[in-house]
LOLO-951142 format. One record per residue (C-alpha): z, x, y; residue in three letters. Coordinates in nm, 2 decimals, padded with zeros to 4 digits. Each point is the difference from the previous one (the first is absolute). Layout:
# residues N
Z X Y ALA
...
***
This chain:
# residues 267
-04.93 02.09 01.92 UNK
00.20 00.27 00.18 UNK
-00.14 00.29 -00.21 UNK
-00.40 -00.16 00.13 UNK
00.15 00.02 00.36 UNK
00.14 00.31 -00.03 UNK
-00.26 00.23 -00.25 UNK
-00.32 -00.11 00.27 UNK
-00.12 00.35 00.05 UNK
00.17 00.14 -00.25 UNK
-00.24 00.33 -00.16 UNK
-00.29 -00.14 00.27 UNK
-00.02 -00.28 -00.24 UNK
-00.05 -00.37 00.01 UNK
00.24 -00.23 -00.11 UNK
-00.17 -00.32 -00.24 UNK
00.21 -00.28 -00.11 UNK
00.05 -00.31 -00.18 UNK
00.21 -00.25 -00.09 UNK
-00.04 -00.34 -00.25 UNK
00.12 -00.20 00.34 UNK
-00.27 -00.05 00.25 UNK
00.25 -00.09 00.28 UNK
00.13 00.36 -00.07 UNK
-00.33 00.20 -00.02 UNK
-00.13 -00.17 00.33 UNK
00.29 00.07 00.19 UNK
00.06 00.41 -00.12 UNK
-00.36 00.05 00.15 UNK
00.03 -00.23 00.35 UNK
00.38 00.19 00.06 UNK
-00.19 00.34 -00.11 UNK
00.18 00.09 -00.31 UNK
-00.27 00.06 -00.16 UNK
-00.39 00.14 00.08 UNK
-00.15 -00.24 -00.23 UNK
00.09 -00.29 -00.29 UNK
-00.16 00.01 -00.32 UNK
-00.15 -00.32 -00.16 UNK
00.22 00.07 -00.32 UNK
00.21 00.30 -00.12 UNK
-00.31 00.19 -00.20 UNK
-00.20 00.00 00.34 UNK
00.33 00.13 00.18 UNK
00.05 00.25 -00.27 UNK
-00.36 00.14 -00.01 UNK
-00.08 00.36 00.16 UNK
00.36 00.01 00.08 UNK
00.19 00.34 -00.03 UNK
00.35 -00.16 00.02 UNK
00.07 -00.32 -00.17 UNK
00.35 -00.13 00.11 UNK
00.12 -00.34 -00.25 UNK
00.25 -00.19 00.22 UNK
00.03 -00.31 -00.28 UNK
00.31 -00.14 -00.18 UNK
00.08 00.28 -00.30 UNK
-00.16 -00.30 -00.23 UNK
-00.39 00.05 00.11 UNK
-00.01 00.37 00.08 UNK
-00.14 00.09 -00.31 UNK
-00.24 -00.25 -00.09 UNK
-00.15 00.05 00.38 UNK
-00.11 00.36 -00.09 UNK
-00.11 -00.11 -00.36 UNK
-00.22 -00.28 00.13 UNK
-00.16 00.23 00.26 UNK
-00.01 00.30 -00.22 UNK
-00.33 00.04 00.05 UNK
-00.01 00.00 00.42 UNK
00.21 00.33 00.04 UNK
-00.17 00.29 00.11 UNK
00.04 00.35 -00.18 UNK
00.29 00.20 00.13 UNK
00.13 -00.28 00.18 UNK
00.40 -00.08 00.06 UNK
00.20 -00.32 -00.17 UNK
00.38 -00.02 00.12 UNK
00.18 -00.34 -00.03 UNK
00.35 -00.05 00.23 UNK
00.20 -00.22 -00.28 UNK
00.38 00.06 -00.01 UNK
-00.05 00.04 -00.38 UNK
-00.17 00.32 -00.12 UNK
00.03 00.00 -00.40 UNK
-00.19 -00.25 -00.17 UNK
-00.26 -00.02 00.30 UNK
-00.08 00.38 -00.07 UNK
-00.05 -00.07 -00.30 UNK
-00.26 -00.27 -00.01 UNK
-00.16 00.13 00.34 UNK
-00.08 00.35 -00.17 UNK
-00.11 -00.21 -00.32 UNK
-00.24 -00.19 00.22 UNK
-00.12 00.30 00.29 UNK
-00.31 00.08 -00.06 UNK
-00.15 00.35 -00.10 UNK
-00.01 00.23 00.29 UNK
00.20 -00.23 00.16 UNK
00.41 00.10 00.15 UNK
00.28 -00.18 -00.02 UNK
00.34 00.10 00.22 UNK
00.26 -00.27 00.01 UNK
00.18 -00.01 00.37 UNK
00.32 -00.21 00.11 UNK
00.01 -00.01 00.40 UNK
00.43 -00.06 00.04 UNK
-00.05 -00.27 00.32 UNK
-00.06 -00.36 00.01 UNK
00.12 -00.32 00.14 UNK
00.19 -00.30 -00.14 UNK
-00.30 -00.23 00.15 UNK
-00.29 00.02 -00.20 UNK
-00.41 -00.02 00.08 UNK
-00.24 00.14 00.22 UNK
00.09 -00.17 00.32 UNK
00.36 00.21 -00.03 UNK
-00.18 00.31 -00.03 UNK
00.01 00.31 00.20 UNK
-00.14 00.34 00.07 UNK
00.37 00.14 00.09 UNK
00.15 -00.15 -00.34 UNK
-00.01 00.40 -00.16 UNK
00.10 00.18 00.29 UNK
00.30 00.21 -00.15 UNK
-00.02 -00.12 -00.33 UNK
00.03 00.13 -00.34 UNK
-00.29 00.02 -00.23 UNK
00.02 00.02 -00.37 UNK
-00.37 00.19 -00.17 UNK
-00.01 -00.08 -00.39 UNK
-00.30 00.22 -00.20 UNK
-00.11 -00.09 -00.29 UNK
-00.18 00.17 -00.27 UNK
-00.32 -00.14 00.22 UNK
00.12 00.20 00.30 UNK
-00.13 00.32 00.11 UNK
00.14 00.23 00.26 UNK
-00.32 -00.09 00.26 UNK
00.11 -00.37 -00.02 UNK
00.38 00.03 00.05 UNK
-00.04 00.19 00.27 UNK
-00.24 -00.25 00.13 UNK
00.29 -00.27 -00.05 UNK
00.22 00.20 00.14 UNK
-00.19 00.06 00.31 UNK
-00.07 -00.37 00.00 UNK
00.42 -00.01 00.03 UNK
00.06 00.24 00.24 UNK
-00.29 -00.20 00.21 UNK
00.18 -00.30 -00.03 UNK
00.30 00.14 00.15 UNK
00.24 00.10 -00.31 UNK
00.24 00.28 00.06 UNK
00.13 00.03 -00.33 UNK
-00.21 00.01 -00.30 UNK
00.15 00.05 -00.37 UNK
-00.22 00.03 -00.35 UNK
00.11 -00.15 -00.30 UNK
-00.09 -00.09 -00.32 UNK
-00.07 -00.42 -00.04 UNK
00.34 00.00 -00.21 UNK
00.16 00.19 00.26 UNK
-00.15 -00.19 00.24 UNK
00.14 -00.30 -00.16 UNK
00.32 00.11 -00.09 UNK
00.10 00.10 00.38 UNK
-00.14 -00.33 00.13 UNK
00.23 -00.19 -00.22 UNK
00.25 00.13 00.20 UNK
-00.13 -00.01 00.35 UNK
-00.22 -00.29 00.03 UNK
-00.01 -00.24 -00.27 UNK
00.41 00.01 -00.06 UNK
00.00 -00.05 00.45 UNK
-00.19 -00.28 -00.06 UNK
00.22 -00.15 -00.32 UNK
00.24 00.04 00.19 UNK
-00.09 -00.19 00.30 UNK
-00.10 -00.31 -00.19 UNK
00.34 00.00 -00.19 UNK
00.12 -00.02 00.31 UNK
-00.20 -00.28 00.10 UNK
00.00 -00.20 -00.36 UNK
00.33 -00.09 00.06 UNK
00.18 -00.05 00.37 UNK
00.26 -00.09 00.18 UNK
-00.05 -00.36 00.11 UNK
00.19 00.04 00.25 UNK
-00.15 00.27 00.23 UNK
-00.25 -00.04 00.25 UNK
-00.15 00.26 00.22 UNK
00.28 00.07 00.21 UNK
00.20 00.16 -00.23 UNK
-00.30 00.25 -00.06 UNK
-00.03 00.34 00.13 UNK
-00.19 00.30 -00.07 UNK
00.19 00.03 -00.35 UNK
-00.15 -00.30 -00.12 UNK
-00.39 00.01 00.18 UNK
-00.01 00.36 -00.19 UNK
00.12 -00.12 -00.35 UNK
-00.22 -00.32 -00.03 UNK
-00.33 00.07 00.22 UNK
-00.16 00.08 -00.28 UNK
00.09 -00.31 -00.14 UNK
-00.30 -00.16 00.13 UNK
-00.20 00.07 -00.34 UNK
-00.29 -00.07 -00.10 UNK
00.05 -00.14 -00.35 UNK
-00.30 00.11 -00.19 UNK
-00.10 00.30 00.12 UNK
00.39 00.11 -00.06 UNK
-00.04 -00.21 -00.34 UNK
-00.25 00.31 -00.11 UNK
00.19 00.26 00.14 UNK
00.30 -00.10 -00.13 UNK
-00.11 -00.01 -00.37 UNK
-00.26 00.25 00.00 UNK
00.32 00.22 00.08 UNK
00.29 -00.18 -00.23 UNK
00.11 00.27 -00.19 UNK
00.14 00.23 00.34 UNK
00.04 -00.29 00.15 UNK
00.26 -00.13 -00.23 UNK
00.16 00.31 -00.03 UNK
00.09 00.03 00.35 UNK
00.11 -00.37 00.02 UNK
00.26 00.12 -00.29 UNK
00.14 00.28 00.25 UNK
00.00 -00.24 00.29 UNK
00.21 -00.21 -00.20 UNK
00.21 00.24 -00.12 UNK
00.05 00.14 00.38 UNK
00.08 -00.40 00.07 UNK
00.27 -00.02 -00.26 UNK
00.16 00.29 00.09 UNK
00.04 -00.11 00.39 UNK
00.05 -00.34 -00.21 UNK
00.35 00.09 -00.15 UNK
00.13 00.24 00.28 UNK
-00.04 -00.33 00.20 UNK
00.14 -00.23 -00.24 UNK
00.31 00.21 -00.11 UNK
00.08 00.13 00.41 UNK
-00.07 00.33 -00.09 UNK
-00.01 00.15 00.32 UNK
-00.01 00.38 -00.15 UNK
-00.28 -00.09 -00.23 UNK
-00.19 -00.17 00.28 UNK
00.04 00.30 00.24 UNK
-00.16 00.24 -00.33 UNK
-00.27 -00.22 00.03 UNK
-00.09 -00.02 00.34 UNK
00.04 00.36 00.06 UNK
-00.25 00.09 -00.29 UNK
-00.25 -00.24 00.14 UNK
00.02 00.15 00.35 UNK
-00.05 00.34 -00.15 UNK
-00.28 -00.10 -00.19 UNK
-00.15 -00.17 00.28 UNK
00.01 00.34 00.18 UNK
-00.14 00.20 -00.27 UNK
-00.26 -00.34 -00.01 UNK
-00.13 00.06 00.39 UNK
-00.06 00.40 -00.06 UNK
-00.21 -00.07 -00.32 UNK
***
């Protein structure tokens, strides 16, 4: 929804959606987010030079091999899934001849979900992840990368889809592992008074959605599990300093993580 709002005139073109809910598709075209709604996804994809899947990581696939046959020559597939590797795969499997694939991974969202939430600001700033394929040319990442910098992406990276995924472990799905760890098991005792900005930016993203993050979460389990085996690792550490009073230990530890937060903030 906020990529509709925001990529109207985008290239002088048109921007044609749909969506399986009707509720959704009638109220992207009375707010203006898009020109026009399809009647299905074929009609939507038909004549279109930029196809942009916005589906849980589950369906992207079988979209384009059901409508194989409604893409026009030369045109542009990019999905925006938070997993890269196995998607590639069976989207460049299913593309059709004369037909590009470039996955993309726009770095902004919300912890409330649907189309009503949506925005044409969200991207403003943002960091924007472009994933070829061996479907990509260098016409049609440059045309996803314009499609970035239109959306208001300031920093844009290319990786590989096990790159892609490897780095993501880290910065997104681990963020959001984390949160719900922290939200499994509480404190029955709190209550929003003892909250402060500590706590709203460690468990915001708590406010999951359980299947799409479901998909994500095992489409991705090998990084992902490695980086929960260094989080624990950094946890035991802090773990025993705390346990055994080691206040020199402690001080090691704190002092590496604000220098790596530093080095962090100028990467």
């Amino acid at each position: 929804g906020s990529m509709a709002y925001r990529l109207n005139g985008f290239n002088g073109g048109t921007v044609v959606g749909y969506d399986t809910n009707p509720t959704i598709c009638k109220n992207a075209a009375e707010r203006g987010a898009v020109s026009y709604i399809a009647p299905n996804a074929g009609d939507a994809i038909e004549g279109a030079d930029l196809v942009i899947i916005a589906t849980y990581p589950d369906s992207v696939a079988r979209i384009v091999e059901q409508n194989a046959d409604k893409f026009k020559k030369g045109a542009v597939i990019t999905d925006i899934c938070g997993v890269k590797s196995h998607i590639s795969s069976e989207l460049c499997a299913a593309v059709p001849k004369g037909v590009f694939y470039v996955g993309s991974h726009p770095m902004a969202g919300k912890e409330v979900e649907g189309f009503d939430n949506a925005e044409p600001t969200l991207f403003d700033g943002c960091g924007f992840i472009i994933v070829p394929t061996e479907k990509s040319d260098d016409k049609s990442i440059e045309l996803v990368s314009s499609m970035a910098k239109y959306l208001g992406a300031k920093r844009l990276a290319i990786n590989s889809p096990d790159e892609h995924d490897s780095i993501i472990a880290y910065t997104s799905d681990l963020m959001h592992i984390s949160a719900s760890a922290l939200c499994l098991d509480f404190n029955e005792k709190m209550n929003l008074a003892y909250t402060a900005g500590a706590f709203r930016d460690c468990t915001r993203i708590a406010l999951i959605n359980p299947k799409l993050w479901t998909e994500l979460f095992l489409e991705n389990a090998d990084h992902i599990v490695t980086e929960i085996d260094r989080l624990s690792a950094s946890l035991n550490k802090f773990r025993d300093a705390i346990a055994g009073g080691d206040a020199e230990r402690l001080f090691d530890l704190l002092s590496t993580v604000r220098a790596n937060k530093t080095d962090i903030l100028k990467r």
